[in-house]
C-alpha positions in Angstrom: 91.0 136.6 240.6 90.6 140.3 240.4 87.2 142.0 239.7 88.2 143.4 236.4 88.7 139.7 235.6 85.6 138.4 237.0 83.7 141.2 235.1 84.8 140.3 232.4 84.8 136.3 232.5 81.2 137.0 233.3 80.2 139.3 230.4 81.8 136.8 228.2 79.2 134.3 229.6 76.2 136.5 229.7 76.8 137.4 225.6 77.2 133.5 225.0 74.5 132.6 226.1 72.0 135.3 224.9 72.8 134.4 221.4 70.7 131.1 220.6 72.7 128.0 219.0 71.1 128.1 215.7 71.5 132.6 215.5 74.6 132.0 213.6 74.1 133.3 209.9 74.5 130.1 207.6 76.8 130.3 204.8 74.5 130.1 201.1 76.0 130.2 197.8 75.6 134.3 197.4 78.2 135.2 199.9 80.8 131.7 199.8 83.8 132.1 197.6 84.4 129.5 194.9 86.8 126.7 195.7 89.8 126.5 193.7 91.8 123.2 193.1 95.3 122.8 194.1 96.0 121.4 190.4 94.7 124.8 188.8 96.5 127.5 191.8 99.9 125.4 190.8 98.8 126.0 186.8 98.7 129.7 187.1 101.7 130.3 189.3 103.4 128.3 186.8 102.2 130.5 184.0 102.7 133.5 185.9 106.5 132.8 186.8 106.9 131.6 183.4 105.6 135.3 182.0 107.8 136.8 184.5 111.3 135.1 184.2 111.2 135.3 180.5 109.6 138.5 179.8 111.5 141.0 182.4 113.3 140.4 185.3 111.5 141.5 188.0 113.1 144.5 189.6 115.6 144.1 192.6 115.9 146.5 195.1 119.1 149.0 194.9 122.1 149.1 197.9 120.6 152.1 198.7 117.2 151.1 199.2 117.7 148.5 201.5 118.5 149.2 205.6 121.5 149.6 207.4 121.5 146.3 208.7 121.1 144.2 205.2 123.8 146.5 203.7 126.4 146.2 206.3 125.6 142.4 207.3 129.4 141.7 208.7 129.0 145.1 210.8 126.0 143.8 212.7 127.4 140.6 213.3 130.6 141.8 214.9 128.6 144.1 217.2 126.1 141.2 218.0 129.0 138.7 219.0 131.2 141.6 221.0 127.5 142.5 222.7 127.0 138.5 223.5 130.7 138.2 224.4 130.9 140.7 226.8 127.3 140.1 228.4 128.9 136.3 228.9 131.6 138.0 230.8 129.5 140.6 232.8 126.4 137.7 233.8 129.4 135.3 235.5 130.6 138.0 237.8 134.2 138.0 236.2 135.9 139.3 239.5 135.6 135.8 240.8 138.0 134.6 238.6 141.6 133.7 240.1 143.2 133.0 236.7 142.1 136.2 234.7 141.7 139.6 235.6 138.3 141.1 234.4 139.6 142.9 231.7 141.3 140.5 230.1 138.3 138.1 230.2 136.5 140.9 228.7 139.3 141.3 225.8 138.6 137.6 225.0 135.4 137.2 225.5 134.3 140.2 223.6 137.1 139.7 220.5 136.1 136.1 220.3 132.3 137.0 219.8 133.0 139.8 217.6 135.2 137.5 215.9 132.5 134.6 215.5 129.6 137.4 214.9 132.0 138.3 211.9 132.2 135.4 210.1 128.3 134.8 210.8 127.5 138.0 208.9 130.1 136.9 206.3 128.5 133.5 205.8 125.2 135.4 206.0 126.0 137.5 203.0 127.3 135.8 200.8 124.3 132.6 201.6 121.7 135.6 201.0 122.9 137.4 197.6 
């Protein structure tokens, strides 16, 4: 263990045991919060989604306010499937391949994630409209 840790470990002790078991403040009825029942937090959300679906919609966020990634969810996903693809290809050491040559592992590999991250964003918008 290092001394930092040790110093530490035994400050912790120290300040546990100068406090006495019965120092911690007890909770009395000025400063504890009234209970609520499930039954009456369901009863207000329902009332307060009721007010709110039939008296305005509430407001959705323009194109333009959300990011770049939300707005251009098919973009992303091809860049995240060439960036998977090609780190596939660049972790197994592609020069060890006697079929392939490197670059054309890295044409597959990388077109197949891109390909794949594609249709993920695709799915992705059109699940999430």
């Amino acid at each position: 263990m290092t001394t930092a840790f040790r110093t530490l470990l035994a400050a912790a002790l120290v300040l546990q045991a100068a406090v006495p078991a019965g120092a911690a403040p007890s909770p009395d009825s000025s400063t504890r919060k009234p209970t609520v029942s499930l039954r009456e937090s369901a009863r207000r959300e329902g009332a307060r989604l009721a007010t709110t679906s039939h008296g305005g919609s509430v407001a959705q966020p323009s194109s333009q306010d959300r990011n770049w990634v939300a707005r251009h969810p098919v973009v992303v996903g091809t860049l995240a499937g060439a960036a998977v693809g090609l780190g596939y290809v660049a972790a197994n050491d592609c020069s060890s391949s006697s079929d392939y040559s490197c670059s054309g592992l890295l044409l597959f590999f990388g077109g197949t994630g891109a390909g794949l991250g594609a249709l993920g964003g695709l799915a992705a918008s059109l699940f999430l409209r």
